[in-house]
N, C-alpha and C positions, 0 to 999 in steps of 0.2 A: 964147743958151744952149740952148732947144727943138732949135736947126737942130744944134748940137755932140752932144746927146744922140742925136737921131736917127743921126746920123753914127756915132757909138758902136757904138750896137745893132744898125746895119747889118754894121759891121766885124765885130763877134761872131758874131753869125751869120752873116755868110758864111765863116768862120774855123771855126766846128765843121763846117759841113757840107763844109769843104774837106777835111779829116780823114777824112771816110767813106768808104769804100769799097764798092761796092757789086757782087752776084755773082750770075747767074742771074738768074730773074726777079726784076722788080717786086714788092717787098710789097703787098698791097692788104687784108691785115689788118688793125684797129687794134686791137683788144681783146688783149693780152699774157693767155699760159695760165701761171698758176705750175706751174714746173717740181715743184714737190713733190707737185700731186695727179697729175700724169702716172705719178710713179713708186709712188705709194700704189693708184693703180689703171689700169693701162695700156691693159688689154683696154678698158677702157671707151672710150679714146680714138681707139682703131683704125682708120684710116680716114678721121678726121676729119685738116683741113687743121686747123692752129692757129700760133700766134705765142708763140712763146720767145723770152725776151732772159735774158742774163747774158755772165760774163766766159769767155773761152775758158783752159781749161785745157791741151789738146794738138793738135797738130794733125798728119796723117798724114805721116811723113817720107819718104814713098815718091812721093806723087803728090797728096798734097793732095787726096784724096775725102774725109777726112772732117774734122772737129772736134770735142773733147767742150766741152759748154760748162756750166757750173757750175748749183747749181739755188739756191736761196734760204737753205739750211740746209747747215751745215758737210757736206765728202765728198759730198754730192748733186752727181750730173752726169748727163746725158742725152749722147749719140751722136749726130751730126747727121752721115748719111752721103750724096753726095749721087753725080752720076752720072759716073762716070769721065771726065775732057777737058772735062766741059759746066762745071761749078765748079770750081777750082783755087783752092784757100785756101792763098795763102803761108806760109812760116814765122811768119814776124814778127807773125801774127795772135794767138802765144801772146801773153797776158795783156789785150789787148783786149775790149771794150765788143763782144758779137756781138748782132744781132738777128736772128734764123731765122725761114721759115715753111716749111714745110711739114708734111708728113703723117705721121704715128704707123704703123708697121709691126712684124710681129713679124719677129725676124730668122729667119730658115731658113738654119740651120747648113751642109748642101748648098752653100747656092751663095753664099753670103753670105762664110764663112771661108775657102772658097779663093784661090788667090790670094796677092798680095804683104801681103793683112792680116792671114793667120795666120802671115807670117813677119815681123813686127813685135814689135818691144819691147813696145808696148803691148798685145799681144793678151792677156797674162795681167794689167793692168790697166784691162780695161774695155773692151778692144777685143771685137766679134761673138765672139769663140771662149770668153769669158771667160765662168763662172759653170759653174753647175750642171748636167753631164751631163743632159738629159732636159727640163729647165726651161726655159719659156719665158721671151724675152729681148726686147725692144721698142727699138726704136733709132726715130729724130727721121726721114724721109726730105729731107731738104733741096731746096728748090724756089728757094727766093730770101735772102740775105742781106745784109747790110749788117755791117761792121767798123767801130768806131770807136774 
């Protein structure tokens, strides 16, 4: 019965982790940042490497640079842009389990919204060119992730 159990819990997990997919670098984070203090105070996190996880809400229909990915609290979502050709996030990663690390940046509208992402559906929902003329805007820089 011990050797059937074991058997089990092997099957399991090798069956979620077969699911994953993983993009860029290595995570080497383990401490997860709630996406809610990131957006209550962003400046504070600038610079800093951290670890976001939630479900992916869209993903770039152009070329796959970036994802938005959900934050803890209803409408909350962070940008996780990452470097054109180096990550390629599939379609199919909409409604998926994302695990992200990287770096907190503020976006610069210059060089940031040129480009095939100001001429995206999503630019006036949350995409880089979205919000307030003048106001700054912080987007996730993507280093490494994992889909599940």
């Amino acid at each position: 019965m011990k050797k059937l159990l074991a058997l089990l819990l092997i099957i399991t997990v090798s069956i979620s982790f077969a699911n994953e997919e993983k993009y860029g670098k290595e995570i080497t984070i383990k401490e997860k940042t709630n996406i809610s203090k990131i957006l209550k105070a962003p400046a504070k996190f600038e610079g800093k490497t951290i670890l976001v996880e939630g479900d992916v809400l869209a993903v770039c229909p152009s070329r796959g640079c970036w994802i938005e990915v959900s934050g803890e609290k209803e409408g909350e979502k962070i940008k996780v842009k990452v470097e054109d050709g180096v990550i390629v996030f599939p379609q199919d990663a909409k409604g998926k389990k994302a695990l992200v690390e990287g770096t907190i940046e503020e976006i610069k509208a210059e060089s940031e919204c040129g480009g095939h992402e100001g001429e995206e559906a999503h630019a006036d929902e949350g995409g880089c060119c979205s919000g307030s003329k003048g106001a700054k805007a912080y987007q996730l820089r993507g280093l490494g992730a994992v889909i599940k």
